[in-house]
C-alpha positions as CSV (number, residue, x, y, z in Angstrom):
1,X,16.2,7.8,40.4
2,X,15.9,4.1,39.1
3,X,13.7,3.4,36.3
4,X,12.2,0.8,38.8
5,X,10.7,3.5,41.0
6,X,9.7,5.9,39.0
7,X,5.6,6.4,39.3
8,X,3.6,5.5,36.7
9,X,2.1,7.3,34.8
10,X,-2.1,7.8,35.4
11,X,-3.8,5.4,32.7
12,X,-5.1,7.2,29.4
13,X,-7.4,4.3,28.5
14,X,-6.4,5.0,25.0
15,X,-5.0,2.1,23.0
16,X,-1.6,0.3,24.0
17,X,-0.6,0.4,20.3
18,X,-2.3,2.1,17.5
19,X,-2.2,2.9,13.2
20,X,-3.3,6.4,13.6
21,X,-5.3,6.4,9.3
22,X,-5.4,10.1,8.6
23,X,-8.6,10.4,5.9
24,X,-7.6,13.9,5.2
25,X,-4.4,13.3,4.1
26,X,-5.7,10.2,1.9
27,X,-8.4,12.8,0.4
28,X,-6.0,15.5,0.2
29,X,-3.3,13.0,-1.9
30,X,-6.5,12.1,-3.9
31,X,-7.4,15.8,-4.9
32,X,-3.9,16.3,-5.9
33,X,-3.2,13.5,-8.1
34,X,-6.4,14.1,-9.8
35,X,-5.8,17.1,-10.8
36,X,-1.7,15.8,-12.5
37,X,-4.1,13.2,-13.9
38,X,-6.6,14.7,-15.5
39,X,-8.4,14.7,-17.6
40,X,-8.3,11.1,-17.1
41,X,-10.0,9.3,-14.8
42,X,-8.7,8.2,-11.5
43,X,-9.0,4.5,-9.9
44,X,-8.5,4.3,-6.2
45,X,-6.0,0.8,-5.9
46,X,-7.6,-0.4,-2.7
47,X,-6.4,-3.9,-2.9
48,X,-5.0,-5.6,0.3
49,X,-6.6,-3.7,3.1
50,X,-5.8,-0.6,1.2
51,X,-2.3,-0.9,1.6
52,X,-3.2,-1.8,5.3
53,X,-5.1,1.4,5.5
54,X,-8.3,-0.7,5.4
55,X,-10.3,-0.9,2.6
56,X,-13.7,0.4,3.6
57,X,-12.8,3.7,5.3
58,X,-10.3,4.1,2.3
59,X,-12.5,3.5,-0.4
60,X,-15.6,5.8,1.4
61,X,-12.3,8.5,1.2
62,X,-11.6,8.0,-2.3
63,X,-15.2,7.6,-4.0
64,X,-16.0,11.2,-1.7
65,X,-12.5,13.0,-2.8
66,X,-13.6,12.5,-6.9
67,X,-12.2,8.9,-7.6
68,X,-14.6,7.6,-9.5
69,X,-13.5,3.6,-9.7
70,X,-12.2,1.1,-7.1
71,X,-9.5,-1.6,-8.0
72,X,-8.8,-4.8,-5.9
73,X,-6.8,-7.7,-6.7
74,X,-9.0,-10.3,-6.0
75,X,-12.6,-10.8,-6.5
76,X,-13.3,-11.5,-2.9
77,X,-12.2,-7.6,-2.1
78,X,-14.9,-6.6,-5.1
79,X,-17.4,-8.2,-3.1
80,X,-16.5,-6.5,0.2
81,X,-16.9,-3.7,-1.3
82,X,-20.3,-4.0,-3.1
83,X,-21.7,-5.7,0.1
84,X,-20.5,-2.4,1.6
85,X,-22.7,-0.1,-0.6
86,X,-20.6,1.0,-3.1
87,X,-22.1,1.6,-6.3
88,X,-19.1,3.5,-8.4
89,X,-17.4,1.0,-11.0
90,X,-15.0,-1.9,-9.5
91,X,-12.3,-3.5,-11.2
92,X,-10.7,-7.0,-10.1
93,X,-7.9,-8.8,-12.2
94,X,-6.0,-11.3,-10.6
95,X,-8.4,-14.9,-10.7
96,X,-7.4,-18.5,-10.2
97,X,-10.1,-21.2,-11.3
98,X,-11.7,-21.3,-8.0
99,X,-12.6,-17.2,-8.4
100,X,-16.1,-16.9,-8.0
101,X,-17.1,-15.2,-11.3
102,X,-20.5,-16.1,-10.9
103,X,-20.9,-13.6,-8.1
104,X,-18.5,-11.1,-9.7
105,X,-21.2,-10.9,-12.8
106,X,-24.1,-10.6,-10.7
107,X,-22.6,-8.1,-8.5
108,X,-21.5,-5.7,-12.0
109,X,-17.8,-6.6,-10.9
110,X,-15.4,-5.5,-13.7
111,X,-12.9,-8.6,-14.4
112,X,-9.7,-8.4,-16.0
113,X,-9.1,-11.4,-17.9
114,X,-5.6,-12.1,-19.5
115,X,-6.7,-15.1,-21.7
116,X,-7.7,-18.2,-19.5
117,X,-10.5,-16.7,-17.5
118,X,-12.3,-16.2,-20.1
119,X,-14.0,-19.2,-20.5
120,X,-15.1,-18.9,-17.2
121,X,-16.2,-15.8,-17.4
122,X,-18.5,-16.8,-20.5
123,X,-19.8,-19.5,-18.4
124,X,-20.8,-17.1,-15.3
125,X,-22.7,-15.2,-17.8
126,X,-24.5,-17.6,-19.4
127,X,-25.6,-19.1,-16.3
128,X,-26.8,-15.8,-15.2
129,X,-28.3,-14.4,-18.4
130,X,-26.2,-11.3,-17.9
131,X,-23.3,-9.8,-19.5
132,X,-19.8,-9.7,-17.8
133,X,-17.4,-6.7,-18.2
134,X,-14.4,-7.6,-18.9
135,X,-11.1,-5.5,-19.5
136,X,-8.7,-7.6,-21.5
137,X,-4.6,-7.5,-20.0
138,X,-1.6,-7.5,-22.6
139,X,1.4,-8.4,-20.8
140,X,3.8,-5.3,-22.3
141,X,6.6,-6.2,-20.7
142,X,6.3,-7.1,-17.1
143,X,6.4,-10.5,-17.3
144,X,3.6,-11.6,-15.2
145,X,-0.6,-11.3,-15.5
146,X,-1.5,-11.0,-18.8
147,X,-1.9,-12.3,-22.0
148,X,1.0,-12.9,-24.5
149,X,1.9,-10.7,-27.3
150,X,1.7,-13.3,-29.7
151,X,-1.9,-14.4,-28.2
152,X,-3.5,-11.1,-28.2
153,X,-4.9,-11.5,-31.6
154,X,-6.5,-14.7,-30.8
155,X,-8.1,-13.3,-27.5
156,X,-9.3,-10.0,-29.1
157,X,-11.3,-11.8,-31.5
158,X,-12.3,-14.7,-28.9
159,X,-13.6,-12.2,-26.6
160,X,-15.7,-9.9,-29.3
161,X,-17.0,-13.0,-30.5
162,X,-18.3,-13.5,-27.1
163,X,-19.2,-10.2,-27.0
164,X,-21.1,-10.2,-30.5
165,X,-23.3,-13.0,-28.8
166,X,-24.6,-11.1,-25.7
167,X,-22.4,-12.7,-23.3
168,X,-19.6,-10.1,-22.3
169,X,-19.1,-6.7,-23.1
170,X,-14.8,-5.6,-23.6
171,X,-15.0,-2.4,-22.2
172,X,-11.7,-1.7,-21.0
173,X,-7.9,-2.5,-22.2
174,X,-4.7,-2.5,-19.2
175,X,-1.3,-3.6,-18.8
176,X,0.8,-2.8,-15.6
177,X,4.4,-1.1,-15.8
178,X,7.4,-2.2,-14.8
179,X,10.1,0.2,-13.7
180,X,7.9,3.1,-13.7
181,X,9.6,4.0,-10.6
182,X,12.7,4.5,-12.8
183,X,11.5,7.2,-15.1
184,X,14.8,7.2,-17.6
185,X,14.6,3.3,-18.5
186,X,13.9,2.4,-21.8
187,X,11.5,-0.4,-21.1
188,X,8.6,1.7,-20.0
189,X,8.6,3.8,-23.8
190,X,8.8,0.2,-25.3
191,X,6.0,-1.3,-22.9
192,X,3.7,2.1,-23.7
193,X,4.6,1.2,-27.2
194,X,3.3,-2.2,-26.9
195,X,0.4,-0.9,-25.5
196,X,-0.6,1.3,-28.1
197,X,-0.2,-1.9,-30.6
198,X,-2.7,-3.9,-28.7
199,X,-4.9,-1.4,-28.2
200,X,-5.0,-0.9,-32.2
201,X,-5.7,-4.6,-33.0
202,X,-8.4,-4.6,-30.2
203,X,-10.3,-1.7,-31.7
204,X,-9.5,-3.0,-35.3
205,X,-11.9,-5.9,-33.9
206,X,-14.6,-4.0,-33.0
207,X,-13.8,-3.3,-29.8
208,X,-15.8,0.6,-28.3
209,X,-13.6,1.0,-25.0
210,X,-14.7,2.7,-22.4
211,X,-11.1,3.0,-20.5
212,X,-7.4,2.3,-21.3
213,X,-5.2,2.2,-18.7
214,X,-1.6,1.7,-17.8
215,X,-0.3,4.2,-15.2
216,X,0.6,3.2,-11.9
217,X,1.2,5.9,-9.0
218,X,5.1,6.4,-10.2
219,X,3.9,6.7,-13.9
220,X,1.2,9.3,-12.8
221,X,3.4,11.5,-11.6
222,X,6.1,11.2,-14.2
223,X,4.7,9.8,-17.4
224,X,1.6,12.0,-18.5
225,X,2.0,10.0,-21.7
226,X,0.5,7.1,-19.9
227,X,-2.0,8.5,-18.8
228,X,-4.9,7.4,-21.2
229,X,-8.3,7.5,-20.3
230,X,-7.6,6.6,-16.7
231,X,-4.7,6.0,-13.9
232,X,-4.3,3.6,-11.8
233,X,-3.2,5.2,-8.3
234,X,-2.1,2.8,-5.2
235,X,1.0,3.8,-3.0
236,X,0.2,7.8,-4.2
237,X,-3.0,7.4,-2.4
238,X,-1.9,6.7,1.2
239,X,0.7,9.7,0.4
240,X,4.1,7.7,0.1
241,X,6.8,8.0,-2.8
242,X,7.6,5.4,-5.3
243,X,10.7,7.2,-5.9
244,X,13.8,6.5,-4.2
245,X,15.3,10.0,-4.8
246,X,12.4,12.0,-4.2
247,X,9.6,12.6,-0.7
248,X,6.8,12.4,-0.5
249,X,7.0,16.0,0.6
250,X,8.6,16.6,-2.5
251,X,5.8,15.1,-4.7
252,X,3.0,17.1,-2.6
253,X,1.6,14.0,-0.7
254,X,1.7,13.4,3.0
255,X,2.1,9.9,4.8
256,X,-1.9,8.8,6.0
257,X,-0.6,6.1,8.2
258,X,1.1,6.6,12.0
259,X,2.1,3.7,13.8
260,X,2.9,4.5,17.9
261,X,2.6,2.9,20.7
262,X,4.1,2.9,24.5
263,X,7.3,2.3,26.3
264,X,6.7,-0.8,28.1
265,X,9.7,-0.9,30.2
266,X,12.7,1.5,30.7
267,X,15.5,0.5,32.8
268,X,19.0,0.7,33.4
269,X,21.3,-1.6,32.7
270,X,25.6,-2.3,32.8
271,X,28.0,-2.4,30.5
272,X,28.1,-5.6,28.9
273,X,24.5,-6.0,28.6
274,X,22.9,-8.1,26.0
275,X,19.8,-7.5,24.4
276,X,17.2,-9.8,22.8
277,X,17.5,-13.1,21.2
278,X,21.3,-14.0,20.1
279,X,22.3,-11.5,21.8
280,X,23.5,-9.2,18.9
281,X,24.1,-6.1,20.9
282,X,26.0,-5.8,23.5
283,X,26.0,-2.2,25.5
284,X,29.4,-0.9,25.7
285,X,29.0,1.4,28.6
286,X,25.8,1.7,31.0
287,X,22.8,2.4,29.4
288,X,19.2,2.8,29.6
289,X,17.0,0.4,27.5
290,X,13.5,1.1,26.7
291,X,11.0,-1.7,25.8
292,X,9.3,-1.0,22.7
293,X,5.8,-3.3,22.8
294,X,5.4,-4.4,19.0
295,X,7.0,-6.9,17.4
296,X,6.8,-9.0,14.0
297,X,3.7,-10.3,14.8
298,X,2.2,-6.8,14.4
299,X,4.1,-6.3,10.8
300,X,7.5,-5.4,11.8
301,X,10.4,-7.3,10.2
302,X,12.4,-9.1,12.5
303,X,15.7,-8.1,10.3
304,X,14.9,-3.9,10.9
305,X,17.3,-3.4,13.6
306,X,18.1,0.1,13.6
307,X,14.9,1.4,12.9
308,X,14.0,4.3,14.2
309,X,11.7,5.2,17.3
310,X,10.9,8.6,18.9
311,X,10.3,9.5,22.1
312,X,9.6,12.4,24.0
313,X,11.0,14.2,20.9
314,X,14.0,12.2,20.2
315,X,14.7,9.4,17.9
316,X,16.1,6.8,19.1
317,X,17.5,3.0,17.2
318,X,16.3,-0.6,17.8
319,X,19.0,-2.5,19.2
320,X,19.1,-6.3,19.6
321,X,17.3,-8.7,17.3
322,X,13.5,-7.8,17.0
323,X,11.1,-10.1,18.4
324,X,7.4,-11.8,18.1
325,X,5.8,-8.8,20.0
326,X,8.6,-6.5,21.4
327,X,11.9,-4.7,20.4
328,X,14.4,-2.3,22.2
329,X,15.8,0.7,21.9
330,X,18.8,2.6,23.4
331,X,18.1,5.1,25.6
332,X,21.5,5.8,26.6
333,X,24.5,8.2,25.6
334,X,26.2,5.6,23.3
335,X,23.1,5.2,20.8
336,X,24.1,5.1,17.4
337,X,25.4,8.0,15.3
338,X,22.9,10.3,14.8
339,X,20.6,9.7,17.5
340,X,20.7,12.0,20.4
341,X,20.7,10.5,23.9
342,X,18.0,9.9,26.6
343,X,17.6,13.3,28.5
344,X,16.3,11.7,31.6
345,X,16.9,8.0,32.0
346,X,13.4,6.5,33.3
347,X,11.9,9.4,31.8
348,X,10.4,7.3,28.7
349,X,8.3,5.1,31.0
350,X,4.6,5.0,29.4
351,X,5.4,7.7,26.9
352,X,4.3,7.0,22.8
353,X,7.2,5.3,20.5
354,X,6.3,6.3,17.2
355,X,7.6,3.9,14.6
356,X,6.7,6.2,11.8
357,X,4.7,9.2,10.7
358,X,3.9,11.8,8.2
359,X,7.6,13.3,9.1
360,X,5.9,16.6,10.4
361,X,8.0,17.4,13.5
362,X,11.0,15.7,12.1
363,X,9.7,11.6,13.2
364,X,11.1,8.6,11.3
365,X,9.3,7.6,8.4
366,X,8.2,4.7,7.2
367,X,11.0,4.7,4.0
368,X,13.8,4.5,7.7
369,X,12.2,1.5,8.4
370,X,11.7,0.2,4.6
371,X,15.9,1.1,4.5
372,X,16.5,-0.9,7.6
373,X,14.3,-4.1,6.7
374,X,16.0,-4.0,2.7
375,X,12.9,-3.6,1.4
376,X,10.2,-1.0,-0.2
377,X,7.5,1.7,1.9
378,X,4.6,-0.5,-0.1
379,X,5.7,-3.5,2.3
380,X,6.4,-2.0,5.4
381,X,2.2,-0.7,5.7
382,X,0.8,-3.4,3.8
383,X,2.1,-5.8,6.4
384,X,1.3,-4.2,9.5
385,X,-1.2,-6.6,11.3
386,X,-4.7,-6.7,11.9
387,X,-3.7,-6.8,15.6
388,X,-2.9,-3.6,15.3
389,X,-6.4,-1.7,15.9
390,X,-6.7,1.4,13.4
391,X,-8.1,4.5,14.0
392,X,-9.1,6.9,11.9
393,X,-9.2,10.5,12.4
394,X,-9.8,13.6,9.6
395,X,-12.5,12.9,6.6
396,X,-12.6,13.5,3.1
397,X,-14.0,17.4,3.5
């Protein structure tokens, strides 16, 4: 029968495309990398949507699953989330001069402050009459945020001067790691040394931390000497590896995020077909295409060709260059190695595509797509787009 008659399908008034946010798996990821953590404490990284999670239902997740701080980037995110309700301790480090510290210090934001802000800071303060919270950064080896090794003397006693006066209070030391996700580098024992060393001159001037931390998700699982009083836990959190040659099955975590829509179109086509723009693929033989209705405006890189899709229990490969809101996939017998063919061509008409998924009953995940683009799993969920609706299903009990 031609694709073009088949009957479609009754209407399931569900949602044409969807990011399915499993809160069980988020809390369940939580409760076990709390417990390789402890006894230090555990910050949920929420920062960018949580990881395009989104940051309200996430952190609600985390704060009820035992985390008992919240990190953002920037201080806007702090905000959100204090004009949400949350009460537990919020940390936000990454400023420009145009952050409003003012309204980080009246809302008890934490600020990380790698040498510059400080100033700032100071003057939010005063012109509130109420003491900041500051954790000061030490660039260990990363190269970016952070204050210089050769400055950190300098800033320790500028900031406990401040602190002597009423204005701030240091209550927390951090650097960030840099190829934690490589555990046998050297750099990471000579970063955790360099840590160490500017935690000692800190304390030698007078500073009473309440937290030191250093450990990203990769170091959690891996480095238990980083540990310190608290862990900083981002990818681990919406259950994907940092590792390249290890699962997230494998590390006990399980993929929160579920991206699916519908086929769109299926028909059949000749050999000598082309598909999308440039037409990059040609078919070989006659084939059955399926019309896949997401594009790169809804977070998919345009360069993922090959990414995987399944259907009615297969997976199938993008073919053809993906577009603004749509790719393809071939249907027929000549998909690419390793994908099996279309049982019934027409068959996929109306029927969910999932991009990726917690890998269950053998779907893509979101590292096949990460592979395909050149890129990382962080990446591929962050970017999905807000026109995208989530839904959320599961809890933190």
């Amino acid at each position: 029968m031609s694709p073009l008659v088949v009957p479609v399908p009754a209407p399931s008034h569900g949602l044409e495309r969807q990011a399915i946010i499993d809160l069980s798996a988020i809390a369940n990821n939580i409760r076990h990398l709390r417990e390789i953590a402890a006894p230090a404490k555990f910050m949920a990284v929420v920062k960018a949507d949580a990881y395009g999670h989104g940051m309200i239902q996430v952190a609600s997740t985390a704060v009820a699953a035992g985390a008992q701080w919240l990190g953002t980037a920037h201080v806007t995110e702090g905000l959100a989330l204090r004009a949400a309700g949350f009460e537990v301790p919020v940390l936000s480090w990454l400023h420009t001069p145009d952050t409003d510290f003012t309204s980080a210090v009246a809302n008890e934001i934490d600020l990380g402050c790698s040498g510059w802000e400080l100033e700032h800071i100071v003057a939010a303060a005063r012109e509130l009459q109420l003491p900041a919270r500051i954790h000061l950064k030490i660039d260990t080896g990363l190269g970016r945020n952070g204050c210089s090794r050769e400055d950190w003397s300098a800033l320790a006693e500028a900031a406990m001067s401040y602190q002597h006066q009423g204005l701030l209070r240091v209550v927390g030391v951090f650097s960030h790691l840099a190829v934690a996700d490589e555990p046998d580098r050297p750099e990471t024992d000579r970063q955790l040394e360099r840590f160490r060393e500017a935690i000692g001159v800190l304390e030698a001037a007078g500073a009473h931390l309440e937290v030191r931390h250093i450990a990203n998700t990769p170091a959690t699982l891996s480095r238990p000497d980083s540990h310190f009083d608290m862990v900083r836990v981002g990818l681990g959190l919406y259950g994907l590896s940092p590792f390249e040659d290890r699962t997230s099955a494998q590390l006990g975590l399980v993929p929160a995020m579920t991206l699916q829509t519908q086929i769109a179109l299926c028909k059949d086509v000749p050999s000598g077909q082309g598909v999308s723009y440039g037409l990059n693929f040609i078919s070989e033989v006659p084939t059955t295409l399926g019309l896949v209705p997401v594009g790169y405006a809804d977070g998919i890189p345009r360069i993922a060709t090959g990414g995987p899709v399944r259907v009615n229990g297969v997976t199938y490969p993008v073919v053809g260059r993906i577009a603004m809101d749509q790719m393809v996939i071939d249907l027929g017998p000549n998909a690419h190695e390793g994908f099996a063919p279309a049982a019934v061509p027409g068959s996929a008409l109306g029927a969910t595509a999932v991009l990726f998924g917690n890998g269950a009953d053998g779907g893509p995940l979101v590292e096949q797509w990460a592979a395909a683009a050149g890129t990382l799993n962080y990446e591929i969920v962050t970017r999905i787009s807000q026109r995208v609706p989530r839904r959320y299903v599961g809890g933190a009990q």
